[in-house]
C-alpha positions as CSV (number, residue, x, y, z in Angstrom):
1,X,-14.7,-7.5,-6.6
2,X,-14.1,-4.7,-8.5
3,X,-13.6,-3.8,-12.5
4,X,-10.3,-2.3,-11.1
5,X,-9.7,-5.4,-9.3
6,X,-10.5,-8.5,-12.2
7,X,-6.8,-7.9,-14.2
8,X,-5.7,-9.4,-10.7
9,X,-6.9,-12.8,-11.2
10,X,-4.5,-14.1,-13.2
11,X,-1.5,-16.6,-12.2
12,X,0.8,-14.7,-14.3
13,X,0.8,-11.3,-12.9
14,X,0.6,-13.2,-9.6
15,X,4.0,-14.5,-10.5
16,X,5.1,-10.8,-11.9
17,X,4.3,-9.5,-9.1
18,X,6.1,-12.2,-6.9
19,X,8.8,-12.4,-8.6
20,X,9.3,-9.6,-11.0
21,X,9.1,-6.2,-8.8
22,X,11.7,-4.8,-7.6
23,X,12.8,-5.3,-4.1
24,X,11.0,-1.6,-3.1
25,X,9.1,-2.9,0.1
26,X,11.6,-3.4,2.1
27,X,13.8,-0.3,1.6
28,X,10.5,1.6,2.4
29,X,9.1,0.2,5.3
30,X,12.6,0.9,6.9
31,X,12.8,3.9,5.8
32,X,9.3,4.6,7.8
33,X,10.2,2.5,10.7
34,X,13.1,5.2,11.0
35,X,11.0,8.3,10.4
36,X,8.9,6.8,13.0
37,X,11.4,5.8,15.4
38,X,10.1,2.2,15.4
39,X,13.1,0.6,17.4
40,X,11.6,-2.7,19.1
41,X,9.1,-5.3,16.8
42,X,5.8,-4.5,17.3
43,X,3.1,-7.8,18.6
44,X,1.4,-7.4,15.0
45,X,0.9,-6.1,11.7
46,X,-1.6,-6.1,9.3
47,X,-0.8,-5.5,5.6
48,X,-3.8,-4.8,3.6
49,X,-3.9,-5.5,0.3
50,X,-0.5,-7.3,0.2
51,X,-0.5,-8.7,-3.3
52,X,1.7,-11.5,-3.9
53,X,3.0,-10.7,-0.2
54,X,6.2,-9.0,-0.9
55,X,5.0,-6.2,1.3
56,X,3.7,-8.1,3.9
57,X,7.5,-9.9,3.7
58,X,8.5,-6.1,4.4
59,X,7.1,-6.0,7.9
60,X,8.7,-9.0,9.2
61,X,11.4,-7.4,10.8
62,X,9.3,-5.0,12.3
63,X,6.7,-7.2,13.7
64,X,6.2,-10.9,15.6
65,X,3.3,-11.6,13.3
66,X,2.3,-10.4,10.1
67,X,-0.4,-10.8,8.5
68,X,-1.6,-10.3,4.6
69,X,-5.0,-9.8,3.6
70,X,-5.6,-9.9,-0.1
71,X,-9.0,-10.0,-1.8
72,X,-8.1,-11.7,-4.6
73,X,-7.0,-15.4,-4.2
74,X,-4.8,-15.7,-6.8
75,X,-2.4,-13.2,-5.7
76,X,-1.9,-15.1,-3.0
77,X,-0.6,-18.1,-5.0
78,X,3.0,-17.3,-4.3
79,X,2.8,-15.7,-1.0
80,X,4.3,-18.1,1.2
81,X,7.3,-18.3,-1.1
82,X,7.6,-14.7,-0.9
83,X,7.5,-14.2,3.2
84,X,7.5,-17.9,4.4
85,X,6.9,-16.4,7.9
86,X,3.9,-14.6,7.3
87,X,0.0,-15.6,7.6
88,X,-2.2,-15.1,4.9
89,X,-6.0,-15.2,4.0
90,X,-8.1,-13.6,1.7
91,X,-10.0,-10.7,2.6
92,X,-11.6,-7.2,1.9
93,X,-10.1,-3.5,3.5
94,X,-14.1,-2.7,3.8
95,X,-14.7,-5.8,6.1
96,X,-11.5,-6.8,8.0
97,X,-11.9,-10.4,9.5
98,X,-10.2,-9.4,12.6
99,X,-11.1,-9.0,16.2
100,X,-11.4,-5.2,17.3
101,X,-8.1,-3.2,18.9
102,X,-5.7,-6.8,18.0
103,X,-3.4,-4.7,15.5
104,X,0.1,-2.4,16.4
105,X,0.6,-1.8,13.1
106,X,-1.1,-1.4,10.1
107,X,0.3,-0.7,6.4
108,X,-1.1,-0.5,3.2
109,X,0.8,-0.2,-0.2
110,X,-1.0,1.0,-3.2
111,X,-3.7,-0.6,-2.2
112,X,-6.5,1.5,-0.6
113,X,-7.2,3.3,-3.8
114,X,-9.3,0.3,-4.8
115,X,-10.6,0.2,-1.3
116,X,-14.3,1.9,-0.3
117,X,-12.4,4.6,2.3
118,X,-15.5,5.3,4.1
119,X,-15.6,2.2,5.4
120,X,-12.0,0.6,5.5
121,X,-11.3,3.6,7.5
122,X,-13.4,2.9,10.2
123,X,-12.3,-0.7,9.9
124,X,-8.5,0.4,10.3
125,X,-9.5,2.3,13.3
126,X,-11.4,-1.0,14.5
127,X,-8.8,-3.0,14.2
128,X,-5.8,-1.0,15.2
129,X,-4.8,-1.7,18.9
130,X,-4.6,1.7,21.4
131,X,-1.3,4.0,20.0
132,X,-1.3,1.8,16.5
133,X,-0.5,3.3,13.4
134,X,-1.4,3.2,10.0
135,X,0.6,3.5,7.6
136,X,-0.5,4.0,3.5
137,X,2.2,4.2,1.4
138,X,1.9,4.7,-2.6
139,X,3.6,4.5,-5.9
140,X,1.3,6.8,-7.9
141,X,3.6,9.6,-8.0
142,X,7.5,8.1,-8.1
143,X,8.0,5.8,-9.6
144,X,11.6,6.0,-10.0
145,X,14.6,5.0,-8.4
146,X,17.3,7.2,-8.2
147,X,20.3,5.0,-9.0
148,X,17.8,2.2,-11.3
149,X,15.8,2.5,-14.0
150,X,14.4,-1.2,-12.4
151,X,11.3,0.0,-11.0
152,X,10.6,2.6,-13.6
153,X,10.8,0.2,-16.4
154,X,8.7,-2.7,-14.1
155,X,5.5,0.0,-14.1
156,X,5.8,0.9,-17.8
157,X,5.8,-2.9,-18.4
158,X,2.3,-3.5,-16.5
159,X,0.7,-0.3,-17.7
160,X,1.3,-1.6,-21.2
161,X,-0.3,-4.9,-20.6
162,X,-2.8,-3.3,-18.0
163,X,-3.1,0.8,-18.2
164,X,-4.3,2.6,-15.2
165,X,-7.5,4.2,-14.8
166,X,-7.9,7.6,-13.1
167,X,-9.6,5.9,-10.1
168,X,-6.3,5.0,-8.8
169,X,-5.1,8.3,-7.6
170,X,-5.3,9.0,-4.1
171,X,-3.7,11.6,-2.1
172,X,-3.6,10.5,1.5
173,X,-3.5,13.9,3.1
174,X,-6.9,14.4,2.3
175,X,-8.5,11.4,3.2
176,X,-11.3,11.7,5.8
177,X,-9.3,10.2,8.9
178,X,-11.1,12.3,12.0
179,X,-14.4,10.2,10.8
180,X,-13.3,7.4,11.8
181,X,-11.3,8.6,14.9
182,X,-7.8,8.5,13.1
183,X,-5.7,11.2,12.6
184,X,-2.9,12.1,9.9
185,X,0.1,12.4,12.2
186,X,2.5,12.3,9.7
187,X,3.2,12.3,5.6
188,X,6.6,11.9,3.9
189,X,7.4,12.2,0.5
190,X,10.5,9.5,0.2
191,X,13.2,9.4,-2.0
192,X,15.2,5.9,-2.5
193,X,18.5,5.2,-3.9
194,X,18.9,1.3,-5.9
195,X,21.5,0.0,-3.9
């Protein structure tokens, strides 16, 4: 594990995060089913990096199975609370404990930038079944909602108690994707409104 990756292991932010974010996944993840023109579930979908599983709870509707990976255990503590439909196990992006090609759809949110990209990019590519996506999605840059201050007030609160080091940045455009035989298909800059 990481330095990055040790503030993690703790049952309270593992609650926080569980219980304490605002509800961002979902709103997302249908926003990028739509810009994809996802219309029917897909057979599965990964989610690495899920956290507490509130993202992986996001790709429920979009997917028969889905699947967290986490590499920290006690992130996982409140998981099955979170997306009671989903399978979890813990896991690294660099070594996915998978069979190749078994994946439709992979997402990861915020979560890559504490990843080695050199090789969870091959990995994803592994992984992902013929015509899968991946899909990386990021709060680095908004963290605002338009109609909320929720979600603006939720990141002050855990850079107070855990500030962010300048290894977190990652701009997905430029990530090496033709390395691994992925391409960047698409990017989209979202904007959502609280309901």
């Amino acid at each position: 594990m990481r330095q990055s990756q040790s503030i993690y292991n703790s049952s309270r932010l593992a609650a926080n995060y569980a219980y304490n974010r605002p509800p961002i996944h979902h709103r997302i993840i249908q926003a990028i089913g739509e810009h994809l023109h996802i219309t029917t579930r897909v057979g599965r979908a990964l989610d690495i990096g899920c956290g507490a599983g509130l993202s992986t709870a996001a790709l429920e509707p979009l997917a028969e199975i889905a699947v967290g990976i986490e590499p920290v255990r006690t992130m996982l503590t409140h998981s099955h609370a979170v997306a009671p439909r989903a399978l979890f196990l813990v896991g690294q992006a660099e070594r996915l404990p998978f069979s190749a090609e078994v994946f439709d759809l992979i997402t990861a949110a915020g979560s890559v930038n504490y990843a080695d990209l050199d090789l969870f990019l091959p990995e994803a590519a592994r992984v992902l079944a013929p015509g899968g996506i991946l899909i990386i999605y990021d709060f680095s840059v908004g963290r605002r909602l338009r109609s909320s201050d929720l979600l603006e007030e939720w990141h002050a609160a855990f850079e107070r108690r855990y500030p962010s080091s300048s290894e977190y940045a990652l701009d997905a455009r430029a990530l090496s994707y033709s390395r691994s035989g992925l391409r960047l298909e698409s990017y989209e800059e979202l904007r959502l409104q609280c309901l």
